[in-house]
N, C-alpha and C positions, 0 to 999 in steps of 0.2 A: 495683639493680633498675631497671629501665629502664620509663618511663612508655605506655602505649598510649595513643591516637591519639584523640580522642575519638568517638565512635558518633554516627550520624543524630537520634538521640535527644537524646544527652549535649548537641548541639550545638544544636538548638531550645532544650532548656531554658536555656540560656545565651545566646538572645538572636540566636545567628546563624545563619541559610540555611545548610542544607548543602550542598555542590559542586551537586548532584544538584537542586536547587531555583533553583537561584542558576543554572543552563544551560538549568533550562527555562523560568525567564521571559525569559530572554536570546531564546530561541527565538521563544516565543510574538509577543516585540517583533518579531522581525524579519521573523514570518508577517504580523503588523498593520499592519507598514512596506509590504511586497511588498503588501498587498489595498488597502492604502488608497492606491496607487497606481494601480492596476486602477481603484479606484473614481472615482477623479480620472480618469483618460482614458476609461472606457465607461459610469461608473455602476455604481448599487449593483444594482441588478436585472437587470442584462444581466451581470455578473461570477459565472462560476461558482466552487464551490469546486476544480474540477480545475485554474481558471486558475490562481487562488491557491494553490494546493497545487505547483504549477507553477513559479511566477515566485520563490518559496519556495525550490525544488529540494529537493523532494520526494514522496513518495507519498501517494496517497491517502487509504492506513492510516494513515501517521505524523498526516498532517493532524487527524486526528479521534483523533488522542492528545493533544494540544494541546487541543481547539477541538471543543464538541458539534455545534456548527452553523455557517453561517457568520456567524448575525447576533451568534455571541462575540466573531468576529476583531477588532472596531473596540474593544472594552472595554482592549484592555492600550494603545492608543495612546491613547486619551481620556486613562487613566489616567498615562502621560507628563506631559501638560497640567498633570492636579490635582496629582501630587505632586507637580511643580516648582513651582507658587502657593506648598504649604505650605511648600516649602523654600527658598523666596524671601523669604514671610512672618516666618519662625522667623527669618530673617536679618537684617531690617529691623532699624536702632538704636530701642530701645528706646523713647526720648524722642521718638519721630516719632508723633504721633496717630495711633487705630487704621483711621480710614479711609482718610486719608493712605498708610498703611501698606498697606493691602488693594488699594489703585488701583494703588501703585507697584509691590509687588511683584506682583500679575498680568500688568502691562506689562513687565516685568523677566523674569519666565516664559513668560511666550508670546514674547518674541524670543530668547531663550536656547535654547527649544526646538525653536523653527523654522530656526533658527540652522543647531542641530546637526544637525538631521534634513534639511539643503537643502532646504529647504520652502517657496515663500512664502504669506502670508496668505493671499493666492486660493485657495491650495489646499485650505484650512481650509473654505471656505462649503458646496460640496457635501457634505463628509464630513458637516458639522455638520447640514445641512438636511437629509440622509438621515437619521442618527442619532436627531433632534428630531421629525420627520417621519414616516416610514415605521414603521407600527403594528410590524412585525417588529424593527427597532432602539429603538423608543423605554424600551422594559424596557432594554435593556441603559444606554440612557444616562441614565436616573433611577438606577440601582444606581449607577454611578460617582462620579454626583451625592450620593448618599446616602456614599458612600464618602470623598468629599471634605468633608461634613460635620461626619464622626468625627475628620478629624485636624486642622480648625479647631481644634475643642474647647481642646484643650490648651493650643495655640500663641496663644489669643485668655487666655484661663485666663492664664496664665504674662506676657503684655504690660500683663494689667490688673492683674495682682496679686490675682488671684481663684481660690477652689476650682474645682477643675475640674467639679466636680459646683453649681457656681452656677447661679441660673434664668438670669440674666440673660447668664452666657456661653453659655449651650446657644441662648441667642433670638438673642444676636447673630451666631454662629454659623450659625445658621439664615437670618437673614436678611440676612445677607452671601454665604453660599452660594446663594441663592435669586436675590439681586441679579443674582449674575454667572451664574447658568445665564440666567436671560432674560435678560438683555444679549445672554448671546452666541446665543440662539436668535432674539431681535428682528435679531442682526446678520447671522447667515445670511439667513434668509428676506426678508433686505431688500436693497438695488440699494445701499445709500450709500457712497461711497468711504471712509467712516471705516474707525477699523481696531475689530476688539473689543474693544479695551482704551479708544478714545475711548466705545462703547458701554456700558462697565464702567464709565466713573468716572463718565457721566451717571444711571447706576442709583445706586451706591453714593452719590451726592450726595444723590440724594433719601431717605439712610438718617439725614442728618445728625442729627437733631431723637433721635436715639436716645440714651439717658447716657452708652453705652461709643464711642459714634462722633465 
C-alpha cells in the first residue's frame, strides 16, 4: 500500500508552509526588495505601482495578487528585519543577560540582514522615515511592530524561565519592542552618523532598572 503525498491541509496542520505558500512569500520578498529600491533612488511618493510591478517583472494584475496597495509592499521587508532579531535573540547563549542579549542580537540582525540583501545602513533611513512618517505607511509599520512583539513573547518566556503567559514577560516584551521601534525611528528622522543599533542599545539601557533586564 503505497502512502499519498500529504494535502495543503495535512501539511499546515503539521506545522509546515505548503510549496504554494512558501513561493509566495518568496515573491512577495522580492516585490519589497525591487520597491524598496525604487524607494531609495526616487522616494516613496514619486514611486508608482507600475514601476514596481516593473522592476519586479511583472504585471500589473499579478502585482495586486500579492499586495492590496502599494503602502503593503514595505511590510514583508520590515518583516526580514524583525524575524532575524528574533532569530538572533532565540540564539544568544543562555547565561548572557537579557538585555545584553536584545542589544547584541539586534546588532547581529541588522548586519546579517543588510549583509544579504547588499544593503548598506543609509539605505535603511529613508525607507524607515517613510514607513514611520508618512500617514499611508505608518499602519503598516505599527502592525509589523505589533508582529514582532508576539514572537519576543516566547523567546523572552523560555531565557528567563517563565510561563509564557507571565505579566511580567508580556511587559518586558513590550517594552523592549517599544525600545527598539523608537530607537530606530529617533535614528531615521535624525543626521547622526551612529548606526541603529548604537541607537538601540542607548534605548534599551535606559530599560535597565527593569527585574528581567
Amino acid at each position: 500500500m503505497t502512502s499519498e503525498a500529504p494535502t495543503t491541509r495535512e501539511r499546515a496542520r503539521a506545522g509546515r508552509p505548503a510549496l504554494s505558500e512558501t513561493r509566495r512569500a518568496a515573491t512577495r520578498r522580492e516585490v519589497a526588495l525591487a520597491a524598496a529600491r525604487l524607494f531609495i533612488e526616487k522616494g516613496y511618493t514619486a514611486t508608482t505601482v507600475e514601476e514596481i510591478a516593473a522592476a519586479a517583472g511583472m504585471g500589473l494584475r499579478t502585482f495586486y495578487r500579492y499586495f492590496a496597495s502599494k503602502e503593503d509592499v514595505l511590510a514583508p521587508l520590515l518583516a526580514i528585519g524583525t524575524q532575524a532579531w528574533a532569530t538572533e535573540l532565540a540564539a544568544c547563549p543562555p547565561d548572557l543577560p537579557l538585555r545584553e542579549a536584545l542589544s547584541r542580537s539586534y546588532r547581529s540582525a541588522t548586519g546579517r540582514t543588510l549583509a544579504a540583501e547588499s544593503m548598506p545602513e543609509s539605505s535603511l533611513r529613508p525607507l524607515v522615515r517613510a514607513a514611520t512618517q508618512l500617514p499611508a505607511l505608518r499602519a503598516t509599520w505599527l502592525r509589523v511592530q505589533q508582529d514582532t512583539e508576539s514572537q519576543l513573547i516566547p523567546i523572552i518566556a523560555t531565557r528567563t524561565a517563565r510561563p509564557v503567559d507571565d505579566l511580567d514577560v508580556a511587559l518586558t516584551a513590550a517594552m523592549a519592542n517599544t525600545a527598539v521601534r523608537l530607537a530606530t525611528e529617533l535614528w531615521a528622522a535624525s543626521e547622526d552618523p551612529g548606526s541603529a543599533a548604537d541607537f538601540v542599545d542607548t534605548c534599551l539601557a535606559r530599560l535597565a532598572a527593569h527585574p528581567l533586564l
